[in-house]
N, C-alpha and C positions, 0 to 999 in steps of 0.2 A: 582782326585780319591775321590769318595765315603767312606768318613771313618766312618760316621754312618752307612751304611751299611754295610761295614766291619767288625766294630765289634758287628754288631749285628749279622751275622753271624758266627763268631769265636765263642760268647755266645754259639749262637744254636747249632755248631760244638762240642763244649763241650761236652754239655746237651745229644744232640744227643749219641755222642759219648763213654759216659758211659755207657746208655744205651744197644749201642752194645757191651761193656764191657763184661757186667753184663750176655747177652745172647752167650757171646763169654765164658765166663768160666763156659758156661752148656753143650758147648761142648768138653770143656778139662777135666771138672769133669768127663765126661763119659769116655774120653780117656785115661784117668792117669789110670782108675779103674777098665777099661775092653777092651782097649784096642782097643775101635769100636768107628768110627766117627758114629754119630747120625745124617742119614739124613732127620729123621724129624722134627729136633729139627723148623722149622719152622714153622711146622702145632702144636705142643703143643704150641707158642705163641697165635698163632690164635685161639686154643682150651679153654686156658686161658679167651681170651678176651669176647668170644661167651658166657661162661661160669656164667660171671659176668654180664655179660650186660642181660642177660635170665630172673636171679634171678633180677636184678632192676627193668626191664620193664612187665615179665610176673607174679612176683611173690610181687612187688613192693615192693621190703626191700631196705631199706638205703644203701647207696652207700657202706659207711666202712662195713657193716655187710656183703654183697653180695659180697666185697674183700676178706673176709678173710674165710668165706662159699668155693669162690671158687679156693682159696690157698688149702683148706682141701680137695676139688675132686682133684685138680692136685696133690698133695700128693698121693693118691689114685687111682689114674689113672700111676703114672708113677710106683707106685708099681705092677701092674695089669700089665703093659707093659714087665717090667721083669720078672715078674715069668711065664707068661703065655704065651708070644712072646719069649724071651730071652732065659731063663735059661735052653728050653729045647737043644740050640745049645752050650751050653757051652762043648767046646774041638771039638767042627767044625770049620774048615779051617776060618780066620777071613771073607774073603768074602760072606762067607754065612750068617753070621752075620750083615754086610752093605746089601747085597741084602733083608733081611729082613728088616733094617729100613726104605729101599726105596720105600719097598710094603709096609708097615705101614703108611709112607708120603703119598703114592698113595690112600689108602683105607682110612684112616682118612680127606684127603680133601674132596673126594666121598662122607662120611657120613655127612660129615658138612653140602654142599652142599646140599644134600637132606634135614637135618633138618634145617639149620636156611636159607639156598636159598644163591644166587649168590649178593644180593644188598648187598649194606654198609647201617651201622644203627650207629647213631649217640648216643653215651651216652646222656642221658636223661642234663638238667644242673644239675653238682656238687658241684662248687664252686661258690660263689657269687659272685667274681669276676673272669672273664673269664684270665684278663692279669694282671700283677703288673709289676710298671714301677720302675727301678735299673739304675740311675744312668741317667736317661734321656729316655733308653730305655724300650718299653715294652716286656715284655715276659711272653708268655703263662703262665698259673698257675699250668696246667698240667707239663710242662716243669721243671719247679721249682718241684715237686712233684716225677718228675721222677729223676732230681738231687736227692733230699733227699732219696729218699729209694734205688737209687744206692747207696748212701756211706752206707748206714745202711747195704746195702748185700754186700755190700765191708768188711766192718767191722767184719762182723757176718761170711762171710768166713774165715779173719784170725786169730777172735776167734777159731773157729771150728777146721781147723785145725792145731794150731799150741799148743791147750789147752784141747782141750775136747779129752775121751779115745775113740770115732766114728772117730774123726780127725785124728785122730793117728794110727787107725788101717787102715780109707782110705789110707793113707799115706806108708804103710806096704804093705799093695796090692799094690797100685799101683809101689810099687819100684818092688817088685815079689810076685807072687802069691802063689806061692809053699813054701816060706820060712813065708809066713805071715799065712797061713793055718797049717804048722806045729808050729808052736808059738799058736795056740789056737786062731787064729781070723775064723768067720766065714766069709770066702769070699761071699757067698750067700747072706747074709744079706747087708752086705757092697757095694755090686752087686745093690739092690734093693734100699737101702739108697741111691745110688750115681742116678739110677733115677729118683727117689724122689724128689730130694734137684734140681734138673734139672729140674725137671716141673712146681716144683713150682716156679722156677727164671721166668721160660718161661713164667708163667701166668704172675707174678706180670708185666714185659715188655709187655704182653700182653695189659693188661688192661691200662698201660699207655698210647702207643699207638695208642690204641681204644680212650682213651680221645682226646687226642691231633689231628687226623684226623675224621677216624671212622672205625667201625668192620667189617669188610668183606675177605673173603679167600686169599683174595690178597697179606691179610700182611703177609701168608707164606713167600712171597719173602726173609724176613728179615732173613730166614735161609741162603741163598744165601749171600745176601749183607755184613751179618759176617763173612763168612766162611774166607774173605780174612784180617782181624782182626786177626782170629783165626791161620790162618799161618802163616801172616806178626810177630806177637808178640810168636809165637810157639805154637807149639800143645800141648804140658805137662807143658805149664806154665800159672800159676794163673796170679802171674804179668805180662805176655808177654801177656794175654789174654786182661787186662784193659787197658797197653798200646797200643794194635793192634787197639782196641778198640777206643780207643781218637783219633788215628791215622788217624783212616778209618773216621769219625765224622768230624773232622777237614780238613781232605780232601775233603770230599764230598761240605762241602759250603766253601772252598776256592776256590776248580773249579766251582763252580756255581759264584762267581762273580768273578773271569776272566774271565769263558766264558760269563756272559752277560756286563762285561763293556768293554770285551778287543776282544774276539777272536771271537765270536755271533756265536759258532758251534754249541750249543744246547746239552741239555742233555749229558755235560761234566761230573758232577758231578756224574752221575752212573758210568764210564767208568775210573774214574782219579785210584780208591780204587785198582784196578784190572792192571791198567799198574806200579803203586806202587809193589803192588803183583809180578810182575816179575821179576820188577828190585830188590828186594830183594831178592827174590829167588835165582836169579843169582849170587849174591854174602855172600848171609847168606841161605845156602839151609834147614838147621833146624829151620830159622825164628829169630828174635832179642834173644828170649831167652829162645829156645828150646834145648834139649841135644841132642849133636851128639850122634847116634849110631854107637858106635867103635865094629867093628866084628873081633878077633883076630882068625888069622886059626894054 
């Protein structure tokens, strides 16, 4: 057995897999808060990454300044998303609601598409060294980068809500809406704030992933590839989000090197995250650490 390869994939499973964390609790933030899966949340990473990579290459601003430039569009953009797509179905059947963000998925890829084209475009170099070696291994730097500002929005969510009075009113909503609106929160804004705090996760993963491969409409997919994250660890939980998250990471490059030392079926590691997916479902149908909905008649 290959055990430098092994743990150098377990690393990247990690690495990886916070990451999907981080994009997996921008679709719980939306649903603790309003109660709607966000099926685009995979075209805002992508919107993220186009976004930053624009300003580096068309506009040539430094790599940090063009990061956090386009943290403040995706702030701005997920606010535009709510008030202007959203808010006006508030108290329509929730399906109306998903069939809206899957024509927003639909018409936000289109427009990409059109503006920055179908190729992949590589981040210009950002770091002076592309990989640093830990422990014998090398690992990307971007990788490292994407560890680091995952724990920081790890962090900075349980700040948020577990300290701050925004935290706490999300928190309010999201247990009920009617009881938190008559207490003096304004759901609307709370509505708006939550996706807000969603786009801009989505960018920052954005842009990491843009380093680490390159930027092209493709990495939509990665709405997809978390979804099963996002239910493995539950749909209303922050911690079941980071650990669905790890989960799905660690599985992806575990079946990649069984399937190429052991089984040579090919393209195991998309497929492993998703037969996981079932078999939990089948025995945890609200997810490791989702709340059953008890319906008393």
């Amino acid at each position: 057995m290959n055990t430098e390869l092994l743990l150098q994939l377990v690393i990247n499973g990690v690495i990886v897999g916070m990451l999907y964390g981080i994009v997996a609790m921008c679709f719980v933030l939306i649903y603790k808060s309003t109660q709607v899966v966000n099926f685009a949340q995979g075209e805002f990473v992508v919107l993220g990454a186009w976004v930053c990579l624009a300003l580096v290459v068309s506009l040539g601003l430094p790599f940090w300044l063009a990061f956090i430039f386009s943290l403040v569009f995706m702030t701005l953009f997920g606010i535009l998303v709510q008030v202007l797509l959203l808010r006006p179905l508030v108290g329509e059947p929730v399906i109306s609601v998903i069939m809206a963000t899957i024509g927003l998925s639909i018409f936000m890829r289109a427009l990409m598409n059109w503006i920055f084209g179908n190729n992949a475009v590589r981040f210009p170099q950002v770091f002076d060294r592309s990989t640093v070696s830990i422990g014998g291994l090398n690992v990307e730097t971007a990788y490292l980068m994407s560890l680091v500002l995952s724990l920081i929005v790890m962090v900075i969510f349980f700040w948020f809500f577990r300290y701050s009075r925004w935290g706490l009113a999300m928190r309010a909503t999201a247990y009920n809406q009617q009881v938190a609106q008559s207490l003096g929160v304004n759901v609307g804004r709370v509505f708006a704030m939550a996706w807000a705090i969603s786009a801009v996760v989505s960018g920052i993963a954005g842009v990491v992933i843009g380093l680490v491969s390159a930027v092209s409409n493709s990495l939509a997919i990665i709405g997809i590839k978390v979804f099963p994250a996002v239910i493995v660890g539950g749909l209303d939980s922050i911690v079941g989000a980071i650990v669905g998250g790890l989960t799905i990471g660690l599985l992806e490059n575990l079946a990649e090197f069984v399937d190429g030392q052991y089984l040579q079926v090919g393209n195991m590691y998309q497929v492993a995250p998703f037969y996981v997916l079932i078999v939990i479902l089948m025995i945890r149908p609200y997810g490791l650490f989702g709340t059953p909905d008890i319906e008393r008649i």
